[in-house]
N, C-alpha and C positions, 0 to 999 in steps of 0.2 A: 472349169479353168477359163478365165480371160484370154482373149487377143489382143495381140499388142495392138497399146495405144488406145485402149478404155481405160479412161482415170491417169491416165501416163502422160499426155503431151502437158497438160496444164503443171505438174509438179515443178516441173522445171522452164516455167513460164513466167516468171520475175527473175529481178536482177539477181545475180549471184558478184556480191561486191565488198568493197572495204577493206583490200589488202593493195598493200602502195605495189608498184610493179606487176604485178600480177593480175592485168586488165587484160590481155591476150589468153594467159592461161584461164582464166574465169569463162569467157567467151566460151574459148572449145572445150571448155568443160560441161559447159549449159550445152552447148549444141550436140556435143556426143552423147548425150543423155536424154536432152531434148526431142533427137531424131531418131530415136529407137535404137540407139546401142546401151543393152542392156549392163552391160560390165564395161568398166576404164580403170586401167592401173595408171596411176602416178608414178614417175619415179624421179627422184633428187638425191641430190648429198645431204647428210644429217644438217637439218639448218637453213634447209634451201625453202621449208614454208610448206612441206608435204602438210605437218600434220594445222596449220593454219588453213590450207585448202580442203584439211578435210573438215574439221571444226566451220568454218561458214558454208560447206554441202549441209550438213550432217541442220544446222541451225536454217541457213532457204528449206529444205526438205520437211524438216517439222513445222515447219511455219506455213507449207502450204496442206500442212493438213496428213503428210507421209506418218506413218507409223517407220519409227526409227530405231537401227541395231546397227551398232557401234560398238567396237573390241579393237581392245589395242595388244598385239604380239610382244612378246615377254622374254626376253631371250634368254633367264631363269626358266620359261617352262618348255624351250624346243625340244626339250627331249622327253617329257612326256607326252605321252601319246594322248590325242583326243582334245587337249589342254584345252585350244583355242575354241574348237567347235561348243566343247562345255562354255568357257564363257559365254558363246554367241546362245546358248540356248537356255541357259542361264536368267539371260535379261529380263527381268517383268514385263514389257510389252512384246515380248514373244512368247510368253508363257500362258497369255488369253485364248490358245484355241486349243483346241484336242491333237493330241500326239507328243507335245513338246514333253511332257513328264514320261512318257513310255521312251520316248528317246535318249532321256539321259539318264535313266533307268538304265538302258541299252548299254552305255557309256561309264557309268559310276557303281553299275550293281557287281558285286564278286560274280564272276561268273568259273563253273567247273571245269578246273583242271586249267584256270583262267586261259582259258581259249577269245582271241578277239573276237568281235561281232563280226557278224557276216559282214563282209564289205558292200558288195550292193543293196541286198537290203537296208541297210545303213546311209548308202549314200539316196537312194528313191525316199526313203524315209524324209530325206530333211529334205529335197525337193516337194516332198507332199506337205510337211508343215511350212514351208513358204508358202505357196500357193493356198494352202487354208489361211494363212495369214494377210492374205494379199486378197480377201474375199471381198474386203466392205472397203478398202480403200491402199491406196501404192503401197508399198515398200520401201526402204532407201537401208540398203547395208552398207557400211561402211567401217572397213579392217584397216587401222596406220598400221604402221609399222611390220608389212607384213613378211620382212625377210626372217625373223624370229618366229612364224606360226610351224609348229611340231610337223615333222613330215605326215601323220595320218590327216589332220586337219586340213592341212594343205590340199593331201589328193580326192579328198570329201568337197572343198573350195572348190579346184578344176571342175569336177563333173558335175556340181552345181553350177555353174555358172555357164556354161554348156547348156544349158536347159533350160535360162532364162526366158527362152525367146518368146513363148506363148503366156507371157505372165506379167503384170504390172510391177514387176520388183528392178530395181538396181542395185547395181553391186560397182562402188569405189574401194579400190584397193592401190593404199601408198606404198612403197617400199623402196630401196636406196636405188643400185646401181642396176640390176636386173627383173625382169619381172619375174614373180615366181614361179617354178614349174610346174606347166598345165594352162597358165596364162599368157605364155607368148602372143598367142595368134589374136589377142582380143585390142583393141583399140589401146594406145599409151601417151600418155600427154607427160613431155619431160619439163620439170623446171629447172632452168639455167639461173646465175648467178645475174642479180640487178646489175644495171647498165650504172655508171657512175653518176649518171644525174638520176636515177630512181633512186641510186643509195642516197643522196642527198637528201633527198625529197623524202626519205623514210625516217633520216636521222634529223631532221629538220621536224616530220608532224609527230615525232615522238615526243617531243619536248624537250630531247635532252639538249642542254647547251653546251656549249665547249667550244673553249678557245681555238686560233686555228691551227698549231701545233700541233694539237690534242686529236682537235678534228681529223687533220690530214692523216695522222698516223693512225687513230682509229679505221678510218674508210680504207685505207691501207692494207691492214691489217687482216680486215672482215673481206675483203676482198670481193664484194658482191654478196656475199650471206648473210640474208636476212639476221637470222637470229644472232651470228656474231655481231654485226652492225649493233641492235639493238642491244645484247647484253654488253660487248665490251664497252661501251656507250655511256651504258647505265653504270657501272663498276667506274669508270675512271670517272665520273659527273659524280658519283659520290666521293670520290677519294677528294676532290678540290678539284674540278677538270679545269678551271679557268688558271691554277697554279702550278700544274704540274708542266716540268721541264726535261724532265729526262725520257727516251722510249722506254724503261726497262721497269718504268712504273705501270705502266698501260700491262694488260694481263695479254699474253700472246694467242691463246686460245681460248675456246670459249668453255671449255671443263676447266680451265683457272681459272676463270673469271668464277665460276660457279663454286669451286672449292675456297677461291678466297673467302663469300659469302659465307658458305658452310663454316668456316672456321666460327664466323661469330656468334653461331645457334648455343643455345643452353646444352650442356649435355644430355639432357635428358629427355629436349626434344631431337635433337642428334641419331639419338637410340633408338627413337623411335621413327624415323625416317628411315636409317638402318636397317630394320626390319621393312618396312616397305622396300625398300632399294634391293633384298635379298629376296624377292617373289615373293612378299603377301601383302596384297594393298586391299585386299578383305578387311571392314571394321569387325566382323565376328572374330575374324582370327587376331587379328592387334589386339582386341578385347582380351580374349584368350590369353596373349605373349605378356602385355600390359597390366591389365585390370583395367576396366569402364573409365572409372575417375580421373586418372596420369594421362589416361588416351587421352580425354577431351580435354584437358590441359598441354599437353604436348601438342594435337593436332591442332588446336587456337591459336597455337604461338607460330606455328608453320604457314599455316595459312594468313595469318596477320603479316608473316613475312613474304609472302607469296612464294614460299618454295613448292607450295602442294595445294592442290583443290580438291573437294569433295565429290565425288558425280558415281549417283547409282550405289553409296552405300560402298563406292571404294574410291582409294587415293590414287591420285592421278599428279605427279610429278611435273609441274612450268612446261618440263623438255625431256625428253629420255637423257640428254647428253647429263641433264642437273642429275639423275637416277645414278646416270653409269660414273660421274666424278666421282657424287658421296662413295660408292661404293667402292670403286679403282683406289680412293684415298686413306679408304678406313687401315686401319692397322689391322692385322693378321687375328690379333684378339679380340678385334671389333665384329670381326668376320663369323669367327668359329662362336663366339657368342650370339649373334644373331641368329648363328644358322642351327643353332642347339635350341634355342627359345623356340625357334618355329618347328623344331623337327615335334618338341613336348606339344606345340598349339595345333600342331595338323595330326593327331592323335585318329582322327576318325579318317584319314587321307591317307594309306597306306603310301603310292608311289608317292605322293607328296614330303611327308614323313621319313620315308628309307632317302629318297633325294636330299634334305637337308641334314640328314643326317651325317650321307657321305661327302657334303659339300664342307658341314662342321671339320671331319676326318682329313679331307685333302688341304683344309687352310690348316689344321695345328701341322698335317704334316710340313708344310710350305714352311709355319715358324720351327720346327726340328731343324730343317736343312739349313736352315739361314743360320741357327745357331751352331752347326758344326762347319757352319764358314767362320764362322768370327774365332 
């Protein structure tokens, strides 16, 4: 096992840059990382640029040479157990040293009388396959979204990151309004809403133009939020922004703005977003729910629209908030069809499988009640 600061000070020895407002936060992000603090939570409002500050870590890190592990929290899987840890060990470049398959073995095998794993052995476990990971050169983990990670994963997270300290690895972790539990006491760097000349200057190097009407009530509206700024921006610069006169044309939030979008997809790549939007951004499993063919037809058209990108062999959504509109807007039968399609593609994923199952069951019942309203 390494001590700190062999192969660590240089990782985060170039700039970490390229997000408008966000020259403070980059700073003490490089420096707390820098100076041998091995873990830092983020935390913001959905939109506030958590997961753009984690996307250029996660990009400086592999560029200096870090072997990089990156998971995004699912708020489809907080209630399975283990969820998020499996995809962290999951990833092909944690998968190059010994242990990582006995571990999710540990995690994914039946086990009798389905008794959980031992908890400490479990958790020293993935403290030892870091630290074999972190052999020939850094580490850089990095979890967004991580008010959505399953409570086991979670307290597996804590007591790894506790034990960071003799080891070339870091660990970023985004999440909204609190740090998760077990990570209080660890370093937090909060990002606040842009100052109205950084909004400016954001909605200015984007490109979007807009009248000053349009402007004013945009900047308005976004109130400092990056990503609002940016999409309601974007949404009214498409509608005519140099034409539009009334406020009630500009979308008020930014899941409208994103459901207006939605409306104009094909169905059938719709249905297939749907599915991802319902917890399976796996191409095995779309494969599965879809067939090969429709996938890569549906997912070309997505990504040609930039509602979705491809990374690691899964779909990865612009925004969680673009994930949680499709999904908040589908109709009840959009719902319990997706959640039926996947419960038949997760066929080999027992708790996977019984979960959409019951999710199918709790949306027809949602449409029963609504029909003995009417």
């Amino acid at each position: 096992m390494r001590r700190v600061g062999e192969g660590s000070a240089g990782l985060w020895a170039g700039e970490l840059d390229g997000l408008v407002g966000r020259d403070a936060a980059l700073a003490t992000l490089r420096s707390m990382l820098g100076e041998g603090s091995r873990t830092v939570v983020v935390l913001g409002m959905p939109g506030e640029g958590k997961t753009a500050l984690v996307d250029t870590a996660v990009r400086a890190a592999g560029a200096e040479g870090a072997t990089v592990l990156a998971i995004c929290g699912r708020a489809v899987d907080r209630d399975l157990a283990y969820a998020a840890l499996v995809d962290l060990l999951s990833l092909p470049a944690g998968r190059a040293v010994p242990g990582s398959s006995a571990l999710l073995d540990t995690l994914t095998s039946p086990r009798p009388e389905e008794r959980p794993p031992d908890p400490l052995k479990l958790r020293l476990g993935v403290v030892d396959w870091l630290d074999r990971l972190a052999g020939e050169r850094p580490v850089f983990v990095a979890i967004d979204d991580a008010q959505w990670l399953d409570p086991s994963s979670r307290s597996v997270l804590a007591f790894v990151a506790n034990r960071l300290a003799p080891m070339p690895v870091s660990l970023m972790v985004a999440a909204r309004a609190a740090a998760p539990p077990g990570l209080e006491a660890h370093p937090r760097l909060v990002l606040d809403p842009l100052d109205e000349r950084q909004a400016r200057t954001l909605l200015r190097q984007s490109g979007i133009s807009l009248n000053g009407f349009v402007r004013e009530t945009v900047l308005a509206r976004a109130a400092g939020n990056p990503l609002a700024l940016l999409e309601l921006g974007r949404i009214a610069q498409g509608q005519g922004g140099e034409s539009i006169r009334t406020v009630e044309d500009i979308p008020t939030t930014v899941e409208a703005a994103y459901a207006r979008e939605l409306d104009g997809l094909p169905a059938d790549t719709r249905r297939l977003l749907m599915l991802a939007a319902a917890g399976a951004d796996e191409l095995q499993i779309l494969v599965r729910a879809v067939g090969e063919e429709p996938l890569m037809a549906d997912l070309a058209a997505a990504e040609t629209g930039g509602f979705v990108r491809v990374v690691d062999r899964r779909v990865r959504f612009r925004h969680p908030l673009a994930r949680s509109a499709l999904y908040t807007t589908a109709t009840v039968a959009e719902r319990v069809e997706a959640h039926r399609q996947l419960a038949q593609a997760y066929v080999d994923d027992p708790d996977r499988e019984v979960r959409h199952r019951a999710a199918a069951t709790l949306s027809a019942d949602e449409q029963g009640a609504s029909d003995l309203m009417e």
